[in-house]
Structure formats: structure tokens, C-alpha cells
ZAKOL-8504 format. One record per residue (C-alpha): x, y, z; residue in one letter. Coordinates in nm, 2 decimals. Layout:
x, y, z, r
X, Y, Z, a
...
This chain:
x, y, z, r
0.00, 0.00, 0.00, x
0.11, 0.34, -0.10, x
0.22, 0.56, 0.22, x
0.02, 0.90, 0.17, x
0.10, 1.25, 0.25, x
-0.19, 1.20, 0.54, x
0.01, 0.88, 0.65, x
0.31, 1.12, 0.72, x
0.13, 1.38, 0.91, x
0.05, 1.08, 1.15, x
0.45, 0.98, 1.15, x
0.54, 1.36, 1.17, x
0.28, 1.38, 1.50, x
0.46, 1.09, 1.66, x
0.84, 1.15, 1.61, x
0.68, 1.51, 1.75, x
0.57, 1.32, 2.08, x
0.80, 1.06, 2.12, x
1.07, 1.35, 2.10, x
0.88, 1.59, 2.36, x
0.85, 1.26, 2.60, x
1.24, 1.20, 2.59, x
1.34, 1.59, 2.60, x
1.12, 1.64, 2.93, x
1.26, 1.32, 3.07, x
1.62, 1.41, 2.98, x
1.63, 1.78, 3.10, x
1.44, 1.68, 3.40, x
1.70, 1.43, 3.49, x
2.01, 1.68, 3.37, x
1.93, 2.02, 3.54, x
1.90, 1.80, 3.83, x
2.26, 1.64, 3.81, x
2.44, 1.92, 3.71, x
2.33, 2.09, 4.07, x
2.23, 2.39, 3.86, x
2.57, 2.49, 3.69, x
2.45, 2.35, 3.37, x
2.07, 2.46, 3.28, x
1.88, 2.33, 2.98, x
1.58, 2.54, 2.91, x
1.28, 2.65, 2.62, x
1.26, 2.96, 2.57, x
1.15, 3.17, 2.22, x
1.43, 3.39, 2.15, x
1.41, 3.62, 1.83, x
1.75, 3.74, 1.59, x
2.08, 3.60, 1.59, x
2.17, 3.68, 1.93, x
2.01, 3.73, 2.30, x
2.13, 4.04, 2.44, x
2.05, 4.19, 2.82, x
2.21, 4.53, 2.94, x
2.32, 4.51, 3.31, x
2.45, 4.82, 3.54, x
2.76, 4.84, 3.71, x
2.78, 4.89, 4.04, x
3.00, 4.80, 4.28, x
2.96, 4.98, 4.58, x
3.11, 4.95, 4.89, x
3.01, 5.12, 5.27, x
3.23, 5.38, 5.39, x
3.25, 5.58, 5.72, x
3.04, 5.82, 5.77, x
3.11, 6.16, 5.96, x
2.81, 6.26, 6.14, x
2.96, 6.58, 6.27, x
3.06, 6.73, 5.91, x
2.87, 6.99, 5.61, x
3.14, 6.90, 5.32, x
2.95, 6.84, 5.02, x
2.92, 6.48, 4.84, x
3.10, 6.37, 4.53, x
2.84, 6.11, 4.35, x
2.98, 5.79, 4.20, x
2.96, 5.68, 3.84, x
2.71, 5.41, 3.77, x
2.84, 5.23, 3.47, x
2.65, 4.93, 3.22, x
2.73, 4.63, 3.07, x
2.62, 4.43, 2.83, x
2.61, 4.03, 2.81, x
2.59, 3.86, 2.44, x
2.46, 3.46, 2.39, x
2.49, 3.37, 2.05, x
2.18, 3.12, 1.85, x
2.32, 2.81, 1.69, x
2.13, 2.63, 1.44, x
2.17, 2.28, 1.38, x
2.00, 1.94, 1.20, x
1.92, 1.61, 1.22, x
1.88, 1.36, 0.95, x
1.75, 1.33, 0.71, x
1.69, 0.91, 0.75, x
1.51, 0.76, 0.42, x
1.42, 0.39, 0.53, x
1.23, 0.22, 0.23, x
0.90, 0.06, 0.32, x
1.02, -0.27, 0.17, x
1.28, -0.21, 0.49, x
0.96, -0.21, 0.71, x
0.84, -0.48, 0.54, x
1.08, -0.74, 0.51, x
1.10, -0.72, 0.92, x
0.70, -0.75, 0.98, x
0.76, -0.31, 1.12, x
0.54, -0.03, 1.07, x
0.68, 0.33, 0.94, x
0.49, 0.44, 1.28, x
0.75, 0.28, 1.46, x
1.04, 0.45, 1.27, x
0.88, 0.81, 1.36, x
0.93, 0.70, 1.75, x
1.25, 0.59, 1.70, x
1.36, 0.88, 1.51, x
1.18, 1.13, 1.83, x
1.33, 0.93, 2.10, x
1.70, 0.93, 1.88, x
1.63, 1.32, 1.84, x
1.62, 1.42, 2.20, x
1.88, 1.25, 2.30, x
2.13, 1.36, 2.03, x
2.02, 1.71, 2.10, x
2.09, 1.67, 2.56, x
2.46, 1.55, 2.38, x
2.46, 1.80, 2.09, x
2.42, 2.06, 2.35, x
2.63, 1.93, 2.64, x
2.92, 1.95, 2.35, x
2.90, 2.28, 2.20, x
2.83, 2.43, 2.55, x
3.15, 2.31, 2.71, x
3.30, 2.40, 2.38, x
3.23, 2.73, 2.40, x
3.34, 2.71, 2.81, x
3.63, 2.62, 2.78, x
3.70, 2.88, 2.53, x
3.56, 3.18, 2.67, x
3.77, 3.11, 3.02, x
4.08, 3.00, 2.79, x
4.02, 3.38, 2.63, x
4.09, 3.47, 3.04, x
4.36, 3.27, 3.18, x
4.34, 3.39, 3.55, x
4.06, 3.16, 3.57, x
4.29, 2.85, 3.44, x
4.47, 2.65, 3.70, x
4.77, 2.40, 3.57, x
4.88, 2.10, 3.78, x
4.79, 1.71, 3.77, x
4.62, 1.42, 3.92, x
4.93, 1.20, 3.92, x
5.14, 1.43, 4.07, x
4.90, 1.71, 4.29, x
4.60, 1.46, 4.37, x
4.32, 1.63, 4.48, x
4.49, 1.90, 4.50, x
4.48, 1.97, 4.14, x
4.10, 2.01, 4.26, x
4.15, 2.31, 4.50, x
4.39, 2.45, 4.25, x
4.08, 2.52, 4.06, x
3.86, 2.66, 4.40, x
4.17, 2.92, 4.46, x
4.06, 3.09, 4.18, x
3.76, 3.16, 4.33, x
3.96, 3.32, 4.66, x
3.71, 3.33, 4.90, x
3.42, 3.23, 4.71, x
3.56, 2.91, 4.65, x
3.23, 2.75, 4.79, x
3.06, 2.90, 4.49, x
3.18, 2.62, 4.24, x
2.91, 2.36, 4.23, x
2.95, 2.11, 4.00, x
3.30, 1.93, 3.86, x
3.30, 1.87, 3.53, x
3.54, 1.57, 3.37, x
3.63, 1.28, 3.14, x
3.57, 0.91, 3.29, x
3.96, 0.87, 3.26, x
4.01, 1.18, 3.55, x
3.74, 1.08, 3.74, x
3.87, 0.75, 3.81, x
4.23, 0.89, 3.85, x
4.05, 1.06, 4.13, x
3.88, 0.78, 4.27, x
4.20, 0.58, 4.26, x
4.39, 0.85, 4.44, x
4.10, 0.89, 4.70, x
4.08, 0.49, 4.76, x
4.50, 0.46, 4.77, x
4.56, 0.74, 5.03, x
4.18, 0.61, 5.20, x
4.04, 1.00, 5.26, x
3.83, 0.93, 5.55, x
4.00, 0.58, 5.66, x
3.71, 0.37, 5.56, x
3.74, 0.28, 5.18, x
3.41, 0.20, 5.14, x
3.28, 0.57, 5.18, x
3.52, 0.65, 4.89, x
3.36, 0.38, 4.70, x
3.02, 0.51, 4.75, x
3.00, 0.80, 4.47, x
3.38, 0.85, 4.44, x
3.24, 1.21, 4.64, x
3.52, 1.20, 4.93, x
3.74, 1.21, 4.62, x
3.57, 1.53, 4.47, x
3.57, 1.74, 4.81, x
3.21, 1.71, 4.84, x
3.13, 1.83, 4.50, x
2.90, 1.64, 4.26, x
3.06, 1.54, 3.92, x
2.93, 1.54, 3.60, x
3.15, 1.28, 3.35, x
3.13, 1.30, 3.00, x
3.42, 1.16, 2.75, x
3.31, 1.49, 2.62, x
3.61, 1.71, 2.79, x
3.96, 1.63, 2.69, x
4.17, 1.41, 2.89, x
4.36, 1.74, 3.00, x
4.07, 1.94, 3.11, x
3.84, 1.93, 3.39, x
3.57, 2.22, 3.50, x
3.50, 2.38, 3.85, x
3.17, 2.55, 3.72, x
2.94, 2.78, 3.97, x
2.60, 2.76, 3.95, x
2.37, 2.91, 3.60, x
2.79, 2.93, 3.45, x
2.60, 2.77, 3.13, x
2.24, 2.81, 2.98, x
2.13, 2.63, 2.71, x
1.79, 2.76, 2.57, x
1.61, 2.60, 2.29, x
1.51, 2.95, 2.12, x
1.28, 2.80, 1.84, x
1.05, 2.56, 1.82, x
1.20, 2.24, 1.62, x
1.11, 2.20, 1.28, x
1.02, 1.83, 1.19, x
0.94, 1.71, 0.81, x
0.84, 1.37, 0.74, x
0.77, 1.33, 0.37, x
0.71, 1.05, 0.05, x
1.00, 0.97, -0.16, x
0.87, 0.87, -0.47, x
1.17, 0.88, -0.76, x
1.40, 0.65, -0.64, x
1.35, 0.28, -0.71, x
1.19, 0.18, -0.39, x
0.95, 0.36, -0.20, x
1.12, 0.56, 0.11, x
1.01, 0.80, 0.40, x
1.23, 1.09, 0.51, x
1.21, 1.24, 0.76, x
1.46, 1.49, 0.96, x
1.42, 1.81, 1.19, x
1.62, 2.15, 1.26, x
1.62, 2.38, 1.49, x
1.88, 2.62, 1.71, x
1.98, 2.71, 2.01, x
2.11, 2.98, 2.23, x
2.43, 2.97, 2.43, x
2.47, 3.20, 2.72, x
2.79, 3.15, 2.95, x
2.78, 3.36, 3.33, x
3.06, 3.62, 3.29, x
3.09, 3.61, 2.92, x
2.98, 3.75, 2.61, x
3.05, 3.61, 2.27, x
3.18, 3.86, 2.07, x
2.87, 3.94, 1.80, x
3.16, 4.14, 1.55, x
3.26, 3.76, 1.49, x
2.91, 3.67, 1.29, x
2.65, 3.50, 1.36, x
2.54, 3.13, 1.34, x
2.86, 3.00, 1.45, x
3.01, 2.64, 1.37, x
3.15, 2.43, 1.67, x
3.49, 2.55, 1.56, x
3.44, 2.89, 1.57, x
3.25, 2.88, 1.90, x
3.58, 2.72, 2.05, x
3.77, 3.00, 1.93, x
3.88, 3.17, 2.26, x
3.94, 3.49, 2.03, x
3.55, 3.48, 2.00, x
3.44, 3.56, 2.37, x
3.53, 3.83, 2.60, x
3.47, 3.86, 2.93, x
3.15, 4.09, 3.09, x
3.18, 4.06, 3.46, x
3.39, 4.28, 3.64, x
3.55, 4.02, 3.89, x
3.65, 3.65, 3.80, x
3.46, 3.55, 4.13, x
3.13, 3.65, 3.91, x
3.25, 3.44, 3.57, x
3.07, 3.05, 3.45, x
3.42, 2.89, 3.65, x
3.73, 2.76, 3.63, x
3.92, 2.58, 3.37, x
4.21, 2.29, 3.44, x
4.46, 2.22, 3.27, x
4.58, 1.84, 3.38, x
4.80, 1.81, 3.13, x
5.10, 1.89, 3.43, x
5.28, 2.14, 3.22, x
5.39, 2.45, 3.47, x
């Protein structure tokens, strides 16, 4: 039976649902872990780039004398401005033929799921890697935020080399950030020197290992870097609505449904701008272009985190 462009409004509904299931599911579960360093979020955002003007300040008390007349000299208020940047992407297209389908008793309904559930989870992974992309070049592009040293030869230390940066706001970095390969080096370090004398609270989450601090392990950092991020240091907003297409292919010499999707979103990094002289609609490359981000926030203590470097070179 022919597979009509009704058919596909059907497939185009469900890849739509199974993809909105997944997406919840998965951001639910990820702002969650990342202990609110990494947010995920929908939001419609219009043009090229999101853009919010900020004053200032940076006030301080001072004495006071309650016996004088001098006159006042009033402070400058200055204004800042803090750039994210929209990246598009797509997905697909796939073009199963229904004698695919049919040669394995499966319906083209069940290909639309797939390709929904497949969807959301390469767009939680898409994201994850262009945001620490773009992280660990905007702090790169400020290298008083980048601490050197490594697991082998500083331990955990390596760790608090990153929470100096911080001075004494160190306790503002909530979430670690690092390949499998460094967070077992840390376990292995933790369970060697036995951090609390009972190895089995080492065991239990590695967390003895990590000073308390959750982790979030992804193959998706280098095996030199790690991250000490601070809560909202990365925002990921969905900024348009996704665009699916499923759709007859009818000249080719079997009978095939395509179907793919599109849609962008916005980067926004706590303490950084991305430099909007650079373009828009930047590729992965040029987001990890430290040249392409400048820093906003007037002190470091106020920027997305810290960056190491593990590789051990001074």
C-alpha cells in the first residue's frame, strides 16, 4: 500500500511526541545532576543573538562623619552588556524504504518514535558538547581563571587549584565537570591514600574524592581538562521551536520516508559575552575560538568557573 502524505502527518505527529517525551525526561534528569551549573531550558528567543544590558555597580560602605557639612562627590554608575549567541543545527534526514519495514514485519509508525526518542537524545549530547565547547574557550580567552597541575602528581589538589581561583568564594563552584579517565584517577587517588579511613565511603560515589562536590562525567572534555563550574555558569535555551518534516519519496526505485528536523539554540555563558563582530550562526569551531568571547563581569569571582589544565605542564 502506498504511504500517503496524510500517512506522514500521523508519523510527523509521533516523532513530535516521542521527542517531547524523551526531551522532558532528559532535562528533567540533567538540570538536576548538574546541581544547577548546567541549565537546559525553552525559551523563544528572536534574531541572531540574546542580548541583556546590566548596570555596574560596585559599591562598597564607607565611614560616615556625622559631625561634618562637606559636600558629596556622587559615583559613576556604569552598564554592561552580556551577548549569547543562536546556533542552528539538523538532524537527519533518514530515508528507510518501506520494503525495509516490510521485510521485518515493522510499521513506518515505529520508525517516527525511534527517530523522536534518537532526536532528543542527540540534541541533551549535541548541547552538552557545543556548551563546554564554548566554556572552555571563553575562560581560555581569560587565563586567570585556568589552573595547571595534575592528578598523578597534585591529587586532589589539582582540585583546590581550581577553588583558589575563586579566593574566597571558593564554595561557589558547584559542580565538577570531567572525562571518565580523570574521574577515576581521582577515585583511585582517594581509595590509595583512604580519605576518610574507611574505603568504602570512597567507593560510595567517588564524592570524598571530589571534596564534596558532585561530578558530572562526560568523555566529552579532553583528557587534559576538567571544570569547577558555579551555578547558572551555562544556559542552554532552545530558542525556536524544532522543525520536523516527514515526507514521501517517490523517484528512487523503492518507496522511502524521510524524515529529519532542525532547529537552534542559544548559548549563554555567566561572565561572558560572545563577541557578536565575529558573525552570527557560528560552527563548533568557531565557537571554540577563545578569540570569539570576552569577558563581561567585572571580577572573576562572578565568571561561569574555572578551567584545568591536567596536562602537568607548569
Amino acid at each position: 500500500m502506498t504511504t500517503v502524505n496524510s500517512d506522514m502527518i500521523i508519523y510527523n505527529q509521533l516523532a513530535q511526541t516521542a521527542y517531547l517525551e524523551r526531551l522532558q525526561d532528559n532535562l528533567d534528569v540533567f538540570n538536576k545532576a548538574s546541581n544547577g551549573a548546567i541549565r537546559y531550558v525553552n525559551e523563544v528567543i528572536q534574531g541572531d543573538f540574546s542580548q541583556k544590558s546590566f548596570y555596574r555597580v560596585g559599591g562598597g560602605i564607607e565611614h560616615r562623619d556625622v559631625n561634618s557639612v562637606a559636600k558629596v562627590t556622587p559615583k559613576k554608575i556604569g552598564a554592561g552588556e552580556m551577548v549569547g549567541v543562536k546556533t542552528p543545527y539538523k538532524y537527519g534526514p533518514y530515508s528507510p524504504t518501506e520494503e525495509a519495514f516490510k521485510r521485518r514485519a515493522r510499521s513506518p509508525e515505529e520508525f517516527a518514535e525511534i527517530i523522536g526518542y534518537d532526536l532528543a537524545d542527540a540534541l541533551v549530547a549535541g548541547r552538552l558538547q557545543y556548551g563546554l565547547t564554548a566554556l572552555k574557550a571563553a575562560i581560555t580567552s581569560n587565563p586567570d581563571m585556568i589552573a595547571k597541575g595534575s592528578i598523578a602528581t597534585d591529587g586532589r589538589k589539582a582540585l583546590t587549584k581550581g577553588m583558589r581561583k575563586f579566593g574566597d568564594k571558593f564554595g561557589r563552584i558547584s559542580l565538577w565537570v570531567m572525562n571518565s579517565d580523570t574521574y577515576f584517577d581521582i577515585v583511585d587517588e582517594a581509595l590509595t591514600n583512604q580519605v576518610y579511613g574507611e574505603s568504602e565511603l570512597v567507593i560510595y560515589g567517588g564524592l570524598p574524592g571530589t571534596l564534596g562536590k558532585p561530578v558530572l562525567v562526560t568523555d566529552l572534555v579532553g583528557d587534559n581538562d576538567a571544570f569547577g563550574l558555579q551555578a547558572g555558569a551555562l544556559t542552554v535555551t532552545e530558542s525556536q521551536a524544532p522543525g520536523f518534516r516527514a515526507y514521501d519519496i517517490n523517484d528512487e526505485e523503492n518507496l522511502a520516508i524521510g524524515m529529519r528536523a532542525e532547529g537552534t539554540f542559544n548559548l549563554d555563558l555567566l561572565g561572558y559575552s560572545w563577541d557578536s563582530s565575529k558573525g552570527a550562526n557560528p560552527t563548533l569551531a568557531l565557537l571554540g575560538a577563545d578569540a570569539n568571547w570576552k569577558k563581561y563581569a567585572t571580577s572573576n569571582k562572578m565568571t561561569a568557573g574555572t578551567l584545568l589544565d591536567l596536562s602537568g605542564t607548569p
